[in-house]
N, C-alpha and C positions, 0 to 999 in steps of 0.2 A: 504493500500500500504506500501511496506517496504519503511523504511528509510536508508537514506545514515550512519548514525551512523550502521544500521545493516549490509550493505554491506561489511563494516570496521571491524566490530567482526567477520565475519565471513571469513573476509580474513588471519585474526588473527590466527583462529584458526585451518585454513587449512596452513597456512604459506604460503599464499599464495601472489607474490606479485600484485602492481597494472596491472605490465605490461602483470603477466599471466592471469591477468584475462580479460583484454584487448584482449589478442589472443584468445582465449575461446569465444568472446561474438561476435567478430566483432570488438567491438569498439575499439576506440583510451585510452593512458591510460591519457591523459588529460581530456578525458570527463567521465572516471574512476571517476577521482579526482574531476573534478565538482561536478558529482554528492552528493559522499560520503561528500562534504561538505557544499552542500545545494545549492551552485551557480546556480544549473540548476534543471526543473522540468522534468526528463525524460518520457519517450513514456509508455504506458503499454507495447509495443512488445518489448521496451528496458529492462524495468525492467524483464518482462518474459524470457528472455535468461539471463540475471543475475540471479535470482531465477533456474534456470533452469542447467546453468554450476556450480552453488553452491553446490545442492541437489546431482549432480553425481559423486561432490566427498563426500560424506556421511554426508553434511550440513545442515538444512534445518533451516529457517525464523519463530519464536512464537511469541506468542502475547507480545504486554509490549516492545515490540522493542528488543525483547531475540532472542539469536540464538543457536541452540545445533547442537551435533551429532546424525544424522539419528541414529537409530538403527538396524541391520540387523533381521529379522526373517525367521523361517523357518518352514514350515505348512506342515506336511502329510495327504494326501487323500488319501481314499480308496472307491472303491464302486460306485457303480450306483450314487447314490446321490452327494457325493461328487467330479465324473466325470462333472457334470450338473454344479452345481457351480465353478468348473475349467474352462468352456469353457465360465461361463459369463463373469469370471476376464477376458478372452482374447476376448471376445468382449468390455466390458468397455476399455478393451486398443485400439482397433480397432475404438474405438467413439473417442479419443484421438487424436488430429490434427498432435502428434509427429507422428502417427505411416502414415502418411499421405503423410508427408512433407520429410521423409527420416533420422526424426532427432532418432525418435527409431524405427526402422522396427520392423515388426512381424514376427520372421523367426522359421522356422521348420525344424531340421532334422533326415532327415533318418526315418521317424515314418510312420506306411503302417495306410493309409489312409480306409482301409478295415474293420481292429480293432477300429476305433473308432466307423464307423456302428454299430459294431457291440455293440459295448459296450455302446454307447451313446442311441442305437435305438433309437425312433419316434424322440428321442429331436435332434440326427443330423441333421434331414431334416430343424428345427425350427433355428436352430445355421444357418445351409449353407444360408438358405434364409434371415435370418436378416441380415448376413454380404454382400451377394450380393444387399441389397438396399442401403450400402454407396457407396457414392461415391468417386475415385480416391483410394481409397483403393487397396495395393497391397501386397500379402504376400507372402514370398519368400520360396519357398520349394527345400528342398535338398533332393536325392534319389539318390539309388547306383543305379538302373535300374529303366525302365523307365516300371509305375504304369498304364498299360489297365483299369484299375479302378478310372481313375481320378472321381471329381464329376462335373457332368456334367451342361456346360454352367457357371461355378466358375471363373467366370474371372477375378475375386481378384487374383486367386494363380495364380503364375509362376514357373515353375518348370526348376531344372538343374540336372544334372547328373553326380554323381562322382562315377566312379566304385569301388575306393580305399576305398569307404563307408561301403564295406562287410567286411572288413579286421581292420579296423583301427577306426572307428566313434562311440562315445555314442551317442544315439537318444537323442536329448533334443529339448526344445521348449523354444521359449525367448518373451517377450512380455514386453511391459511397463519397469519398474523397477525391471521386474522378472525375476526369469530363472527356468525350471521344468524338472525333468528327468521322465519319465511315462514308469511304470514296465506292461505290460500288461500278464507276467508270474505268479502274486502272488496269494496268495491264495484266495483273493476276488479281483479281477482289474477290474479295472488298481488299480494301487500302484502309488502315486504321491509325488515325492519328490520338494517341492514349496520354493524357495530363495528369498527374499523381499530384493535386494541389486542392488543396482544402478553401482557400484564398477563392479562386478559380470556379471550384463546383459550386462554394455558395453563391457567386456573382449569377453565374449561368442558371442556377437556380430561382434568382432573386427574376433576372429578365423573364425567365421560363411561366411565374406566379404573373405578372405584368400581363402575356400575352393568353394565359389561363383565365383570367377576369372576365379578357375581352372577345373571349371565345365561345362560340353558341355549343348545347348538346348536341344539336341536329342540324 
């Protein structure tokens, strides 16, 4: 379990003070300050939203009661194979309580759900049916029209419609701590451009909520 000396380097080094990290967690910054000074033994679901509002600004908790800067990476896929291991990273995000709870949705847009058929073959059916046995799972999909091809009885997805999609939208896909652009024009695709940045997926996420408002069901 982290320590309150690490909660303290780590506020340090985002410059961050008690009271924003107070607004960020729920808590009050009195019991900020309890904590960081040993006064109080807090909850796991408290220290989880501390560990949790640290890490999405680029912080994260090491052993030895160290704290550093996350580091961003960025991973291209290409190919049959490396589509397969794309859609596990977004089911391990999907097993993931955030993506559950509302705290990081799994959102999708503008991406034709036809193309990955095709390009995922057999292993789509294997991907659709592991994610329809969690449960409360719900993944938010954006389309500029509305997809006759949905898959069928998916009642994880929800879909909305923005016609301004055709004109103005990059397809991309957000999940976890990730965010992915997917080329399905390259010379071997999909072509997968993969961002490991916490910073990033909430940005993409925050524009994702904007265009989700102003999106009809139908």
């Amino acid at each position: 379990m982290i320590t309150g000396r690490q909660i303290r380097a780590a506020r340090a080094l985002l410059d961050m003070s008690q009271d924003a990290l107070a607004e960020e967690t729920g808590l009050t910054p009195q019991a900020i300050r309890k904590i960081e000074n040993g006064d109080v033994q807090p909850r796991e679901g408290t220290i989880a939203d501390i560990m949790r509002a640290v890490m999405e600004h680029g912080v994260e908790f090491t052993a030895d009661e160290g704290v550093k800067r996350r580091s961003d990476s960025v991973t291209v896929l290409e190919g049959f194979e490396d589509f397969k291991s794309f859609m596990d990273q977004v089911y391990e995000a999907a097993l993931d309580s955030s993506s559950h709870d509302g705290t990081k949705p799994i959102c999708i847009c503008d991406l034709d759900n036809n193309l990955f058929k095709k390009h995922l073959k057999d292993y789509h059916s294997v991907h659709v049916a592991r994610l329809k046995k969690l449960k409360n799972l719900e993944i938010r999909c954006l389309a500029a029209e509305v997809d006759r091809n949905h898959i069928p009885d998916a009642t994880y997805l929800t879909y909305r419609y923005l016609n301004e999609l055709k004109t103005v939208a990059t397809p991309f896909y957000v999940f976890g701590d990730k965010f992915a652009l997917i080329d399905f024009n390259s010379l071997n695709p999909p072509r997968i451009l993969m961002i490991q940045s916490p910073l990033l997926a909430r940005s993409y996420r925050d524009q994702f909520e904007v265009m989700w408002k102003n999106a009809a069901d139908e």
